[in-house]
N, C-alpha and C positions, 0 to 999 in steps of 0.2 A: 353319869358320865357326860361331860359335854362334848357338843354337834362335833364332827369333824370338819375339818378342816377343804377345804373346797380344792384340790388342785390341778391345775392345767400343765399337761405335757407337751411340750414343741417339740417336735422333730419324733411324735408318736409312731411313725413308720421305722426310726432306722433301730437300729440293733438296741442302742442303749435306751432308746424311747419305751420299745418291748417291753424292755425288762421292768424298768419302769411303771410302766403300767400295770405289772402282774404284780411287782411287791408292793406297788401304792394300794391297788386294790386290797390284798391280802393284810393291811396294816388297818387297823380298828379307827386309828386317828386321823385315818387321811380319806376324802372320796374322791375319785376321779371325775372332774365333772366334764373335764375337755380334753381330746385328743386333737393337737393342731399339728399341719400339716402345709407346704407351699399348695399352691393352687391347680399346678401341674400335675403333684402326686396321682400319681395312680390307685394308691391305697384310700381314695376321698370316699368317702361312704360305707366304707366298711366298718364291722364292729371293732374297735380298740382290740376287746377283751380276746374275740378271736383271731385277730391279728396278731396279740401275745401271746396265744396258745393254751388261754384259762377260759376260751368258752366265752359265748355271750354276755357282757358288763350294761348293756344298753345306751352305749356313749360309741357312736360313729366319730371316726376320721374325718374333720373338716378344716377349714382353712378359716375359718370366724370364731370369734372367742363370745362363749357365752355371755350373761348377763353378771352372773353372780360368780366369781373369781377368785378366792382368797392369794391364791397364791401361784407363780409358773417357774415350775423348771424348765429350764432350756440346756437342749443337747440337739442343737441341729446342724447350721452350718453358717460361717460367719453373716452371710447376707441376711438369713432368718433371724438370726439372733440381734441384729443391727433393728431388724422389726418389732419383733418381740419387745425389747430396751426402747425404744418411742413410745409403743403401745403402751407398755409400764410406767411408764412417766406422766403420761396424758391420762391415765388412768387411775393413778395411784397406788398398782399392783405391787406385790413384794415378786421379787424375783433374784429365784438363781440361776446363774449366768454358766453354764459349763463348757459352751461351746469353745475349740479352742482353733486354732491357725487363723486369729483376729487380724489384719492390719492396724497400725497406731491409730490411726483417722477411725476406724470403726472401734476399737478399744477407747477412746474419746468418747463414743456416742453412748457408751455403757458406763461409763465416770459420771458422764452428763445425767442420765437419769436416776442416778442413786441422790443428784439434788432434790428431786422429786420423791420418789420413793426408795424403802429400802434394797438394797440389791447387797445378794454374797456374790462375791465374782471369786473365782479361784483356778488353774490353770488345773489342780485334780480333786476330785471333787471326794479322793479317796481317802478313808479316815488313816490308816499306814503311813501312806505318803503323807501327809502333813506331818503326825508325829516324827515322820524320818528326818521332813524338812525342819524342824527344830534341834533334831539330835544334829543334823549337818552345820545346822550356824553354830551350835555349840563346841564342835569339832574343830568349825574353822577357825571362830573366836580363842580356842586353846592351843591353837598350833600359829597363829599370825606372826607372831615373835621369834621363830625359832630358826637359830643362824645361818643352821646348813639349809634350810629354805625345803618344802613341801609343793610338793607337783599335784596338780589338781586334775582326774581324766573323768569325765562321765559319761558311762555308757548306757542307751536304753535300747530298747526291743518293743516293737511292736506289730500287729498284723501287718498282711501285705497290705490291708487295703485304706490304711489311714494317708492323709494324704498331704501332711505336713512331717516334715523333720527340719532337724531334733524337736521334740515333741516341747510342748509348752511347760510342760513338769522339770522338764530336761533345765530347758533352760532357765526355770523358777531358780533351780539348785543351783546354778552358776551365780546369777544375781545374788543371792545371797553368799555364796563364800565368796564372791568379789565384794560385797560390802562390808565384808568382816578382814578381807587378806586384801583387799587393794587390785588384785587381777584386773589389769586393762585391755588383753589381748585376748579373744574369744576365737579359738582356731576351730573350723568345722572337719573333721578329719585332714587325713598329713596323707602325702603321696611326693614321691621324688627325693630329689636328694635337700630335705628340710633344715640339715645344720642341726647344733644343740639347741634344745628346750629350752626356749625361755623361761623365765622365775614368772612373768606375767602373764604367764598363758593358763586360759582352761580348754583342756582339749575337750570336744566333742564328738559320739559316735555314734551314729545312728541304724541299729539294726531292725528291717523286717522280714517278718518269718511266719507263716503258716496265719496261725489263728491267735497270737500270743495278745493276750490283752492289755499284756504293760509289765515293761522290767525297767528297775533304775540302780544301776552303780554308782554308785560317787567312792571315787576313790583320792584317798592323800599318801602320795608317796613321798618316802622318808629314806635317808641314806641311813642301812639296816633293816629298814620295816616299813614296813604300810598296813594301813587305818583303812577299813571298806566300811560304807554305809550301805547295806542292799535292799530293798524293798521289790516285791513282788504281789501282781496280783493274779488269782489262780481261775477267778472270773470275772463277765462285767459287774455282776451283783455289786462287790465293792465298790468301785462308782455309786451306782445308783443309791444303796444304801446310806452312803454317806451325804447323795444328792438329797433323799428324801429327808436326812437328818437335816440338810441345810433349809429345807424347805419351813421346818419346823418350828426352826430359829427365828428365821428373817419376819416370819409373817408377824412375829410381836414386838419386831422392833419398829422404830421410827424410821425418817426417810435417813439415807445415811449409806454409805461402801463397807461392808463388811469383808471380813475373810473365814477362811478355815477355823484358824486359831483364836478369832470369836466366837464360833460355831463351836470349838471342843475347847473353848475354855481356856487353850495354851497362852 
């Protein structure tokens, strides 16, 4: 069996860090060798593994990246992950990039370093969602044509405490059925008296609720019927899992921007 794979977790404190840490650990192919963390954290020195609730792993919480690296997930928060992606670059780390409510300027700085090394960057790091996100351009690419015209609405769901809407998934799925149907109007939910629907619009709708980890509708309405595409995840696992499949990818690739549907092939 050959060595595993050496992996570093950014943003090892917050929820999907956790999780992270417990399936890398519990995967034959992966070691955890760093738990990174901002400097502030209050979780600095503590054991990862206790931190994710499997008990002592022997790798504390710190804010410095060891010596020996193969590879880093990132799920923290735009400013860390803006670190991370320099770090990566100057270093020649592979990295996946999960973190999502970027600004363009910081979404630039994570383009920039995939010249240097390879980086997957992807808005959901979940293996559903991407398959869905290809049955969606398929969808829209069969329907672009069609005379009486297809209404586009997408609705997601997510906990209270995410701190971006519409969530970056949400609006992956727009961009694409606007590159396939032409939609130039991106409307963020409707209140007042809005007048008829335009043919150019995708509407967007953003629900938070409790503890939900993530729902996506994409819906095509048709005069007579409508087309849903739904995807659901029922915990964070799916994230991470799919994070740790990206991990797996990237690190034998050259330097280079990858996505999802390098990752699984589509």
């Amino acid at each position: 069996m050959s060595e595993p794979l050496h992996v570093a977790i950014s943003g090892a404190a917050g929820r999907m860090g956790r999780r992270l840490i417990a399936l890398a650990h519990a995967d034959d192919e992966l070691k955890v060798c760093a738990a990174i963390e901002s400097d502030n954290c209050p979780a600095l020195g503590e054991d990862a593994g206790e931190l994710a609730g499997i008990g002592k792993i022997g790798v504390n919480v710190t804010s410095e990246l060891p010596e020996r690296v193969d590879v880093i997930i990132d799920f923290s928060v735009p400013d860390g992950a803006v670190k991370i992606a320099k770090l990566c670059a100057q270093r020649q780390i592979p990295l996946v990039e999960a973190t999502t409510g970027l600004t363009e300027q910081q979404r630039d700085i994570i383009l920039t370093a995939a010249q240097e090394t390879p980086v997957v960057f992807a808005p959901s790091m979940s293996l559903a969602v991407n398959v869905a996100m290809k049955l969606v351009r398929e969808a829209a690419k069969a329907l672009s044509g069609l005379s009486s015209g297809v209404d586009v609405e997408i609705v997601e769901r997510h906990h209270r405490f995410k701190e971006d809407a519409p969530s970056g998934t949400a609006l992956k799925f727009g961009q694409i059925v606007a590159e396939e149907m032409g939609q130039t109007d991106h409307r963020h939910g409707r209140e007042g008296q809005t007048g008829q629907r335009p043919q150019a619009e995708i509407g967007y709708h953003a629900l938070r609720t409790g503890d939900n980890v993530g729902e996506h509708q994409i819906v095509f309405g048709m005069m007579g019927e409508t087309l849903e595409v739904y995807v659901r995840g029922h915990t964070r696992d799916s994230y991470a899992y799919g994070a740790l499949t990206a991990a797996k990818f990237v690190a034998a690739q050259g330097a280079g921007l990858y996505s999802m549907n390098d990752v699984l092939g589509l």
